[in-house]
C-alpha positions in Angstrom: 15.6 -32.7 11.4 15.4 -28.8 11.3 13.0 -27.3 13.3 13.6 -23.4 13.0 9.9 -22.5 11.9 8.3 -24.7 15.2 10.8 -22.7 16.8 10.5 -19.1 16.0 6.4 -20.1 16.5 7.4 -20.6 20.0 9.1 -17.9 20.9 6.3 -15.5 18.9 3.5 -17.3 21.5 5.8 -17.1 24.3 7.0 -13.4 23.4 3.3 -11.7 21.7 0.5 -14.2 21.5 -0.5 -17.8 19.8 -3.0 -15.4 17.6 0.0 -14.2 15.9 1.9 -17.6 16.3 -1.1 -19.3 14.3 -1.4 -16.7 11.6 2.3 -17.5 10.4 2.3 -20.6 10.5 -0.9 -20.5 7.8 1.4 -18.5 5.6 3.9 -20.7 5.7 1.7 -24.2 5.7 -0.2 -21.6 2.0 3.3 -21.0 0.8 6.1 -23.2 1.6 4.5 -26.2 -0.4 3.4 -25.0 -3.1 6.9 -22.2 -3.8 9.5 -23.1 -1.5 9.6 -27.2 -0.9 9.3 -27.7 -4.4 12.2 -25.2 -5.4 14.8 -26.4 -8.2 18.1 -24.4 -7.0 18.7 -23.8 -10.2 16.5 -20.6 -11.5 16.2 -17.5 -10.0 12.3 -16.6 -9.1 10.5 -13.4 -8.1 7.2 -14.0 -5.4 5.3 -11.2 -3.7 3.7 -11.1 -0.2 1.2 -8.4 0.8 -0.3 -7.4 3.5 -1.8 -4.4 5.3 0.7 -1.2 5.8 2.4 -2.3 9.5 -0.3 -5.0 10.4 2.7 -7.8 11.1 4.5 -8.4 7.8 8.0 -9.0 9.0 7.0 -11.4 11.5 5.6 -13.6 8.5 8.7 -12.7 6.8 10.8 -13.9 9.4 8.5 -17.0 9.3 8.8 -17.5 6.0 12.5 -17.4 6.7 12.9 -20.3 9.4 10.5 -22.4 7.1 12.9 -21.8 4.0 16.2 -22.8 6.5 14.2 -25.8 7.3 14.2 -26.3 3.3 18.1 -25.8 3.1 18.2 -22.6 2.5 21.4 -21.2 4.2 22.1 -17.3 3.5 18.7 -14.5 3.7 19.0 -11.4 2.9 16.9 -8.6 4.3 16.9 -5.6 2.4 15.4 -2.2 3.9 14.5 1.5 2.4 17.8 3.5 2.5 16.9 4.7 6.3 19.2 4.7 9.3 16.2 4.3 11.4 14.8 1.4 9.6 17.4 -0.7 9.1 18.8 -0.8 12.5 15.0 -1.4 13.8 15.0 -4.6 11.5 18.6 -5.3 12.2 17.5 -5.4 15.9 14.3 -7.2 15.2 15.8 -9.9 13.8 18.7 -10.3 16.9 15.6 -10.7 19.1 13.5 -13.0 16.8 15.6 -15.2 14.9 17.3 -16.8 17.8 18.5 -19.8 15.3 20.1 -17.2 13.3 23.5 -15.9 12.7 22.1 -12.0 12.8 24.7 -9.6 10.7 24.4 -5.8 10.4 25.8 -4.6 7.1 29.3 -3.7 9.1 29.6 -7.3 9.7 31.7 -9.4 7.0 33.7 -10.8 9.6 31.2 -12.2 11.4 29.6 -13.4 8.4 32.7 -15.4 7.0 33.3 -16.7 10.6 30.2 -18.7 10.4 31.2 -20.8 7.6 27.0 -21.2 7.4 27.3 -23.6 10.6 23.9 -21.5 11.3 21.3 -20.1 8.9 23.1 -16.8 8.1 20.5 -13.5 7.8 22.1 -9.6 7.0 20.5 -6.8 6.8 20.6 -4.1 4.3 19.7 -1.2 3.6 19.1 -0.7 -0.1 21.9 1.9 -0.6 24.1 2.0 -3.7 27.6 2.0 -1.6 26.2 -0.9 0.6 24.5 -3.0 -1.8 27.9 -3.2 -3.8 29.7 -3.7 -1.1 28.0 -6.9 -0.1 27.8 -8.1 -4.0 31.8 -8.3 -4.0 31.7 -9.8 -0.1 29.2 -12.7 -1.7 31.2 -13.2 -4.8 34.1 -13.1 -2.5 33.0 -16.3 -0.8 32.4 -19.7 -2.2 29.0 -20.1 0.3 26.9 -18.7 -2.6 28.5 -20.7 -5.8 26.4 -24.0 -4.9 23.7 -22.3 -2.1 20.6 -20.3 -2.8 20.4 -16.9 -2.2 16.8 -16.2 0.1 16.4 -12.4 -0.5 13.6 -10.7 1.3 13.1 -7.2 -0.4 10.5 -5.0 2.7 9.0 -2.2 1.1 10.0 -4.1 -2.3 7.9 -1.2 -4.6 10.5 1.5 -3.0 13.7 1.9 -4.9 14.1 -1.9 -6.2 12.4 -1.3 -8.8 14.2 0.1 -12.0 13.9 4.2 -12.1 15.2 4.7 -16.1 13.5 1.7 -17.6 12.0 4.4 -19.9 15.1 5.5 -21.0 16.3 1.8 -22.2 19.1 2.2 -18.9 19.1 0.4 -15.5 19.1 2.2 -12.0 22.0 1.8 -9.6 20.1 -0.2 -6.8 18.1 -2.5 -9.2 21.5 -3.4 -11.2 22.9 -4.1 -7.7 20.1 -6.2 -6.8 20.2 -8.3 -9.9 24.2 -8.8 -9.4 23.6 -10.0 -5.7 21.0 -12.4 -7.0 23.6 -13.1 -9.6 26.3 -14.1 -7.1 24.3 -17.6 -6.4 23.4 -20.9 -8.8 19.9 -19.9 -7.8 17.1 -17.6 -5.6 14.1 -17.0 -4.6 13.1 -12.7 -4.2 10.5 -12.0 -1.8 8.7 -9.0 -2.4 7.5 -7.6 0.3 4.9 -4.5 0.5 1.6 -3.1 1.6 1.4 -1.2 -1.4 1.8 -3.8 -4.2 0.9 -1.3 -6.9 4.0 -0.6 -8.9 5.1 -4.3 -8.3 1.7 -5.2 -10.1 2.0 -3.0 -13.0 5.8 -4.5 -13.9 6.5 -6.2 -17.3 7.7 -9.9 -17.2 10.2 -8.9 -19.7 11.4 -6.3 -16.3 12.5 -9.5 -14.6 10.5 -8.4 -11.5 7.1 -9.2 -11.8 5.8 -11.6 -9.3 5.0 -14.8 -10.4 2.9 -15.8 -7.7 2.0 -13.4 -5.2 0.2 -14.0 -1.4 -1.9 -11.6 0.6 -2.1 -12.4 4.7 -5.2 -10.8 6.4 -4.4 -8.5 9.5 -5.0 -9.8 13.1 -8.3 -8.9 14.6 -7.4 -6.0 16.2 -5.7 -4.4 13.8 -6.2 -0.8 13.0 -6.7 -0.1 9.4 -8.5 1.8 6.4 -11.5 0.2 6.8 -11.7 1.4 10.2 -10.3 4.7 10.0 -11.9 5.4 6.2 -15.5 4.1 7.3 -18.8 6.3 7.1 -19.4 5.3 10.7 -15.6 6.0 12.0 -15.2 8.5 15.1 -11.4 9.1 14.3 -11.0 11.6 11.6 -11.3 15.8 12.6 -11.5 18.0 9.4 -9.1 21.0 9.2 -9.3 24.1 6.5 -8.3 22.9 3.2 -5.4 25.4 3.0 -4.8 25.3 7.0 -0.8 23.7 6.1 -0.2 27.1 4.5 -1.6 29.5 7.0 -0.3 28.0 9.8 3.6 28.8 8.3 2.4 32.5 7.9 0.2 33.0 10.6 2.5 34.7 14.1 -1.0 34.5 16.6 -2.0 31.4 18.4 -5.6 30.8 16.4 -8.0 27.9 16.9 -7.2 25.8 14.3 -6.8 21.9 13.3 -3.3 21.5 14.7 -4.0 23.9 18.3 -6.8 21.4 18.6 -4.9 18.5 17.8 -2.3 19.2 20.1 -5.0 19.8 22.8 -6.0 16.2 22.2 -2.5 14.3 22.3 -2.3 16.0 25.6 -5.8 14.2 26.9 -4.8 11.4 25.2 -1.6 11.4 27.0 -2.6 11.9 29.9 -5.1 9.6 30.0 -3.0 6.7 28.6 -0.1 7.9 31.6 -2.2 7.6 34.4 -3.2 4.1 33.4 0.2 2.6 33.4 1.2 3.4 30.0 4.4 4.4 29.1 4.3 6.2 25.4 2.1 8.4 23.6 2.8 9.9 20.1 1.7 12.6 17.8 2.7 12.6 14.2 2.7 15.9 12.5 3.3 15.9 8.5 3.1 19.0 7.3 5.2 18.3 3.4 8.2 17.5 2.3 10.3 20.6 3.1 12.8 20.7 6.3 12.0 24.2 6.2 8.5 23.7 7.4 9.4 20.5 9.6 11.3 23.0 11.4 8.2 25.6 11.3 6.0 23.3 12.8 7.9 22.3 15.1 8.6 25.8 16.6 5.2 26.7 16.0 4.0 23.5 18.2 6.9 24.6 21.0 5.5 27.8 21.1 2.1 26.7 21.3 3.0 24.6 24.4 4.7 27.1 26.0 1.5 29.5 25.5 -0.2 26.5 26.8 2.2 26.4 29.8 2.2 30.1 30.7 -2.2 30.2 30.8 -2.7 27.1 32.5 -4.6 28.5 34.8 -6.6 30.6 33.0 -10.2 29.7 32.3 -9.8 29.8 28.3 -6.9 27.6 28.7 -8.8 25.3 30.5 -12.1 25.4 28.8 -10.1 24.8 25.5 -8.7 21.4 27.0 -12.1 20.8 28.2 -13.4 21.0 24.7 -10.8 18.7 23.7 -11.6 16.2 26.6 -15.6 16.2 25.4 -14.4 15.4 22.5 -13.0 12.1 23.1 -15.7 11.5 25.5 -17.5 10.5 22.4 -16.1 7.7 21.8 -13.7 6.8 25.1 -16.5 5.7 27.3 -14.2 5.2 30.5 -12.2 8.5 30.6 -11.0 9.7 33.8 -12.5 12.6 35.3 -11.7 15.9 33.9 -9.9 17.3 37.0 -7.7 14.6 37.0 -6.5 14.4 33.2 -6.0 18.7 34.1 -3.9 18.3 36.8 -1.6 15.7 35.0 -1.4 17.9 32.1 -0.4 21.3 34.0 2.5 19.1 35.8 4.0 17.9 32.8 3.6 21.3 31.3 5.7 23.1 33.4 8.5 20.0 33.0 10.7 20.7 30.6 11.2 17.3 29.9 7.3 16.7 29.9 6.4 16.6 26.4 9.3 16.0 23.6 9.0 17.7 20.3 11.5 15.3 17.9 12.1 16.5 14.4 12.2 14.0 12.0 14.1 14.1 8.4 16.8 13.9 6.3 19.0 16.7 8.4 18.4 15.1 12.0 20.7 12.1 13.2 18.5 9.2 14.0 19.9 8.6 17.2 20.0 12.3 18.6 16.3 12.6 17.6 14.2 9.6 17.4 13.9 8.9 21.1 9.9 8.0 20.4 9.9 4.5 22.6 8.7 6.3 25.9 7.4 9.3 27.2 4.9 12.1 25.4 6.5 13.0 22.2 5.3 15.4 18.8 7.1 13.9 16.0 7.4 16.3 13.0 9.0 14.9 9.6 8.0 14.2 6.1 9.6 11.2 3.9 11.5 9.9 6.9 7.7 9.1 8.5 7.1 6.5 6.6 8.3 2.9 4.6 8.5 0.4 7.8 9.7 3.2 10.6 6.7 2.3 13.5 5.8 4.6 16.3 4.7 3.0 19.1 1.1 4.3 20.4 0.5 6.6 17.8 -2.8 7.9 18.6 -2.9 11.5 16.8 -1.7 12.6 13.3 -2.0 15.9 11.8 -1.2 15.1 8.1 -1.7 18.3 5.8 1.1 17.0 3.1 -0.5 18.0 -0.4 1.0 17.1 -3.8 0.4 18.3 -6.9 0.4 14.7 -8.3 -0.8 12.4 -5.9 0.1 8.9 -5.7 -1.8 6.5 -4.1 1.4 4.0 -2.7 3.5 7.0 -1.6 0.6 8.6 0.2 -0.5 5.4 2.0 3.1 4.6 3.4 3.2 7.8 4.7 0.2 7.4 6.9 1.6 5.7 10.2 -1.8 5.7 11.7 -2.3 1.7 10.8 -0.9 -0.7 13.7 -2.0 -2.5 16.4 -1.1 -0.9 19.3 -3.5 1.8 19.1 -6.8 2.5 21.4 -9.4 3.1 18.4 -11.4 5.1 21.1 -9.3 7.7 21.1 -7.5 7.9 17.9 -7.9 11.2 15.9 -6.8 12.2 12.3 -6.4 15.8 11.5 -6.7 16.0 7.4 -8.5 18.3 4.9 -11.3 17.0 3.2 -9.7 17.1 -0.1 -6.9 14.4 1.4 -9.5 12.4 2.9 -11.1 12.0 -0.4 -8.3 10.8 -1.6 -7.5 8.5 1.3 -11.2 7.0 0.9 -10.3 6.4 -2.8 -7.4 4.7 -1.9 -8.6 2.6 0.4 -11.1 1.8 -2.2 -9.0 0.3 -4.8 -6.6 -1.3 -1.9 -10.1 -3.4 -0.8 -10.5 -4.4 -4.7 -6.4 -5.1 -5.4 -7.0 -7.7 -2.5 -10.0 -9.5 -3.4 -8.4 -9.4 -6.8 -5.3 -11.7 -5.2 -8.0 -13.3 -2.6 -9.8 -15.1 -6.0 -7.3 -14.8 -8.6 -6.9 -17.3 -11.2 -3.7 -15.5 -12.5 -1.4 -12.3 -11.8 -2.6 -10.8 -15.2 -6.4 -10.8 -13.8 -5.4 -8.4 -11.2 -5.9 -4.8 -12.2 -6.0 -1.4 -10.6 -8.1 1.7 -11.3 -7.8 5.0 -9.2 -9.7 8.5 -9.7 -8.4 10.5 -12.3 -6.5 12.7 -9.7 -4.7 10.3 -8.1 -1.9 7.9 -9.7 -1.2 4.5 -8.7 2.5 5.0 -8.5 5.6 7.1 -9.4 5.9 7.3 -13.1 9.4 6.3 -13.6 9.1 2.4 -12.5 6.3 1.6 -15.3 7.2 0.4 -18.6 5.6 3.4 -21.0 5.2 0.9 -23.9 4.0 -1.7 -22.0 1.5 0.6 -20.1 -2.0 0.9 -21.1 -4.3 3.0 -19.4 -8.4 3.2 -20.1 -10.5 5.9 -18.9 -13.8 5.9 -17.0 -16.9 7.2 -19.2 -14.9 6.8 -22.9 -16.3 4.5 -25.5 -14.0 1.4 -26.4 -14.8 -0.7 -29.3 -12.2 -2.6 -31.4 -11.8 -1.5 -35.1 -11.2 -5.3 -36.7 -13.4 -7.5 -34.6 -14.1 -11.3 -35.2 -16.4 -13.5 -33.5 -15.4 -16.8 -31.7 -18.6 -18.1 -32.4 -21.9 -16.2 -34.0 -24.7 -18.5 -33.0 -23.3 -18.8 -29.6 -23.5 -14.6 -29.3 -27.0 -14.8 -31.2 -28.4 -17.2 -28.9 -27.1 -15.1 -25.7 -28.5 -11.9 -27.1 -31.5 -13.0 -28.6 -33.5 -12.3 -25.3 -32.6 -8.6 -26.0 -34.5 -6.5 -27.9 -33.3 -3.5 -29.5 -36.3 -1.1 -27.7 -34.8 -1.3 -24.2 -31.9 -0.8 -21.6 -31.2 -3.9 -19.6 -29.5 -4.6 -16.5 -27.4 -7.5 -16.4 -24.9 -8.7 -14.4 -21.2 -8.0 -14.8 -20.3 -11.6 -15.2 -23.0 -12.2 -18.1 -21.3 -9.0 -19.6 -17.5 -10.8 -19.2 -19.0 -14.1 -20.8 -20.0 -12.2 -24.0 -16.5 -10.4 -24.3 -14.9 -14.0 -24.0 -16.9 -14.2 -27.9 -15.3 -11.1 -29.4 -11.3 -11.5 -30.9 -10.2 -8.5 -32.3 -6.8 -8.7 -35.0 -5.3 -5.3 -34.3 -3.5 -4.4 -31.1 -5.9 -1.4 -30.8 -8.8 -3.9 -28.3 -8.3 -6.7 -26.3 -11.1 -8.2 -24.9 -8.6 -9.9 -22.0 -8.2 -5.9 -20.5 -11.6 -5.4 -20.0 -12.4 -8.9 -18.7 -9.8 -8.1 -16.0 -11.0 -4.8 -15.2 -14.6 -6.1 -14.8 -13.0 -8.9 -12.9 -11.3 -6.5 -10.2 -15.0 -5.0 -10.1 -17.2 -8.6 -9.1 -13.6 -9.8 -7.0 -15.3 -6.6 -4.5 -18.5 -6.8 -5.6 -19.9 -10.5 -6.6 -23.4 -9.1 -7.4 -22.1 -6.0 -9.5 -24.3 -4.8 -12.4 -24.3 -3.5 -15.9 -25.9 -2.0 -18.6 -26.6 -3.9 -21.7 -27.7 -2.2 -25.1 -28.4 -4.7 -28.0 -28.5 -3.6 -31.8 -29.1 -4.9 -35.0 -29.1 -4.8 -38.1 -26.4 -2.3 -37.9 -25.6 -0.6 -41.5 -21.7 0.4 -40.4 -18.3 0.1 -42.6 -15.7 -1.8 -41.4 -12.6 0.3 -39.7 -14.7 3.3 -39.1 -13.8 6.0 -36.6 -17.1 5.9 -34.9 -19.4 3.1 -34.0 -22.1 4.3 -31.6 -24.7 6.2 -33.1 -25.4 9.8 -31.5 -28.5 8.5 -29.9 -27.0 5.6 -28.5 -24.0 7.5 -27.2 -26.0 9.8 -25.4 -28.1 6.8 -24.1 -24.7 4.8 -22.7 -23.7 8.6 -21.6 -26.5 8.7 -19.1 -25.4 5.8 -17.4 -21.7 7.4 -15.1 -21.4 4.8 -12.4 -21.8 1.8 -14.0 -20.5 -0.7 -16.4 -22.0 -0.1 -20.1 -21.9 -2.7 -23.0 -23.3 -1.7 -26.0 -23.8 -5.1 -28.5 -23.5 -4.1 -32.4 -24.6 -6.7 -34.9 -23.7 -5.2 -38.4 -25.0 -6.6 -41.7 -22.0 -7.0 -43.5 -21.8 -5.1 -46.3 -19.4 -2.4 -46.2 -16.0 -3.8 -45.9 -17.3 -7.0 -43.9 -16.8 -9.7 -46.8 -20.7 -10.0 -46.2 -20.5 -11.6 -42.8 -22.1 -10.3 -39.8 -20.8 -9.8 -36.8 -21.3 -8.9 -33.5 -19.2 -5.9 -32.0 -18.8 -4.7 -28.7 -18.7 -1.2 -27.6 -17.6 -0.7 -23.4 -17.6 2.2 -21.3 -16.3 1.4 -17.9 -17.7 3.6 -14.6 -16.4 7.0 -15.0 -14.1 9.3 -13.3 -11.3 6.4 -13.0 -8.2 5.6 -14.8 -7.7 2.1 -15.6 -4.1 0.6 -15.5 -2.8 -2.7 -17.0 0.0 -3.9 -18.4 0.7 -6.4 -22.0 
């Protein structure tokens, strides 16, 4: 009997902790049952498992792997973002962790062919066009895929899987190659794999890569995340100047601003972390997208340092680290003395190898410049800082990257401040309060998107709504026919509506006079949309039920505002509904849920039956996405 999940369960509580240990095995004893024991091997099938941006997914990947080898699956595929970095951290990872496994790098045919599957075979990708296709005709090339199942795992599955031209009726290089791979074996299972599900939820099944089921795994106890860091209460974030990203690149003095101070504050925290037996301590700078400024800031923070370096001794110098030592007095209770943390600072100050400053990006050669395992290092990038690449000890960022079109999965990946490894008590976040907004937002609809799959009866329940600034994900993955988006605060009523059943509605309602403004509760509002069919394609009562769905998945007790009307005089098809009283009425209601309850005599247009009709306006300022 195979026994490659009880062992990878040992070496994770032999190598990290039986916390960790106990946490995969319950994703495997949710999953394996229910998606992977059961498994045909003969249809190709696409899952999706969540969980928090770096809180431990690959190690519940790789669990997931030694359960499905215990199934008889033979050959996994790991697929990472097109990133030197990431893909030889995984690569390594999984030499270390799946001791059972025949580990390949994408160089590796050979060794692949060689093992004639006498071991559970695992290679590791990046999702690049050249490689991909290169490993399609190596698969097709072999006879080990005609009668096995392919086991892909897809990390950071909502970046560059999905197709990029489905708008334009044409299919994307990497998702063609992904579908030929899959195409290579009698059958598969494709696990999705993200912390930002987004774009994943809002596929089509007609796209072939919607989920269909999907699993969220909570975070270990002491993981660091949004609700920590995005919490009224939190200690960690420092505000900077709105348009501080900009000055800094035009500004030749040394002036007190969010990124002096920051850097004041890694050095603190570095020394303070140093001189109790630690051996890293990082600072993330991300300034935007542009090498050009990567290499600004990073001169700019060298020649900070060396100011730094060259006033030591002065007393501003050292009342400004001083400041910066008070500062995380705050919330680090057991800091050691001031004197101490100085003199530690001034030594590796006048090293030259004391404090690294690594540039991070598309021009930089991973290995000359990513040297972030030890030591006190400033780490200045843009795209290549996030997707899966984990900085040890990251206990200061200074993130100042504004876009003119937010998106909310693109901005969360790039924020490398969630993990484990970090001392809360001393973590600071440099950000304007315009990004923070945003962040807050984000974190927002991420809480709701997992209560959603927490309680979900079915993946088309799950639905998303962000502020009108902000988008869920890039536009080019979402289906533009299939998309349909509902705004906060507008009025939505459908034009041919039919009851399921009249008396049922009149019996509901008849509580509700027409002199008052009630508040009910969300659910009562969802069971009288479940009454109301409507036989154009310009309503559907299902949308709204899933948005106010996603709204009592976060918040069971949620409320609404009910408006009841009779005896309503209105034609049939009309461009309006509400009357200008009542629209000014549900008007004065932004933050909340309004259902306004028509019941129109009949006569014009309406065959002389009544019926009940249903005018929603959801909370304002957010857009509402789903998909039909």
């Amino acid at each position: 009997m195979s026994n490659y999940l009880q062992n990878y369960l040992n070496h994770i509580s032999n190598t990290k902790n039986d916390l960790l240990a106990r946490a995969i095995r319950k994703t495997a004893d949710d999953i394996v049952p229910q998606y992977i024991s059961n498994f045909s091997f003969k249809e190709h099938v696409v899952s999706l498992l969540v969980g928090d941006v770096q809180s431990g997914k690959t190690s519940h990947m790789f669990g997931l792997m030694c359960a499905a080898a215990d199934e008889g699956f033979p050959i996994f595929i790991i697929l990472t973002t097109d990133n030197i970095v990431l893909q030889q951290q995984t690569f390594k990872r999984a030499q270390v962790d799946l001791t059972d496994f025949c580990v390949c790098d994408e160089t590796e045919y050979l060794k692949f062919t060689q093992n004639q599957l006498k071991k559970p075979t695992v290679i590791v990708l990046k999702k690049n066009g050249s490689v991909l296709k290169q490993w399609k005709n190596n698969l097709a090339s072999t006879h080990f895929c005609i009668g096995n199942p392919l086991f892909i795992i897809d990390d950071e599955a909502d970046a560059a899987s999905l197709n990029t031209l489905v708008n334009q009726n044409r299919q994307s290089r990497i998702n063609k190659c992904l579908e030929e791979i899959k195409k290579t074996s009698s059958s598969s299972i494709y696990l999705e794999v993200t912390g930002t599900p987004q774009a994943n939820l809002l596929q089509t099944q007609k796209s072939g890569w919607k989920p269909y089921f999907i699993y969220y795994f909570k975070p270990g106890d002491t993981y660091i995340g949004g609700n920590i860091i995005f919490s009224d209460s939190s200690s960690i974030i420092r505000f900077t100047d709105n348009d501080e990203g900009k000055d800094i690149l035009v500004d030749d003095e040394y002036p007190e601003n969010g990124l002096l101070r920051a850097v004041l504050l890694h050095l603190v925290t570095s020394a303070q972390i140093m001189l109790n037996d630690g051996t890293v301590c990082n600072f993330l700078v991300h300034p935007s997208v542009r090498t050009a400024d990567h290499k600004a800031f990073s001169e700019k923070i060298g020649c900070y340092l060396n100011e730094l370096s060259q006033s030591i001794d002065e007393d501003t110098t050292q009342e400004s680290l001083k400041l910066a030592y008070d500062d995380l007095a705050t919330s680090k209770k057991d800091l050691l003395p001031f004197d101490t943390i100085y003199a530690f600072i001034k030594e590796r100050l006048q090293d030259d190898d004391g404090i690294k400053i690594l540039t991070l990006n598309s021009t930089v050669f991973f290995e000359d410049n990513t040297q972030y395992n030890d030591g006190i290092n400033i780490i200045v990038g843009g795209n290549s800082l996030g997707r899966g690449v984990t900085f040890p000890c990251l206990q200061t960022i200074y993130y100042c990257r504004v876009s003119q079109n937010p998106q909310a999965d693109t901005m969360w990946q790039h924020a490398r401040m969630f993990g484990y490894d970090r001392d809360p008590q001393m973590m600071r976040i440099f950000m304007p309060p315009k990004l923070y907004k945003l962040f807050v937002d984000i974190n927002t609809t991420n809480n709701k998107i997992i209560a959603q799959i927490q309680k979900r009866k079915g993946l088309e329940d799950i639905k998303i709504s962000y502020p009108q600034n902000l988008r869920p994900t890039r536009k080019n993955v979402l289906d533009n026919k299939a998309l349909s988006t509902f705004c906060g605060g507008v009025n939505y009523f459908p034009f041919a509506p039919s009851n399921k059943d009249i008396t049922s509605l009149d019996k509901m309602l008849e509580k509700f006079d027409g002199n008052d403004v009630y508040t009910v509760s969300v659910k009562f509002v969802i069971s009288l949309l479940e009454q109301v069919e409507n036989s154009g394609n310009d309503w559907t009562a299902q949308s709204f039920i899933g948005f106010l769905n996603s709204i009592i998945a976060d918040t069971p007790l949620a409320q609404a505002k009910l408006i009841v009307r009779r005896e309503r005089d209105i034609a049939k098809g009309t461009g309006t509904l509400l009357s200008e009283n009542d629209r000014k009425l549900g008007d004065s209601f932004t933050d909340i849920t309004v259902l306004t309850m028509y019941k129109v005599t009949g006569k014009k247009g309406w065959n002389g039956d009544k019926v009940w009709i249903p005018n929603i306006k959801l909370p304002d300022v957010l857009i509402y996405y789903s998909v039909i």
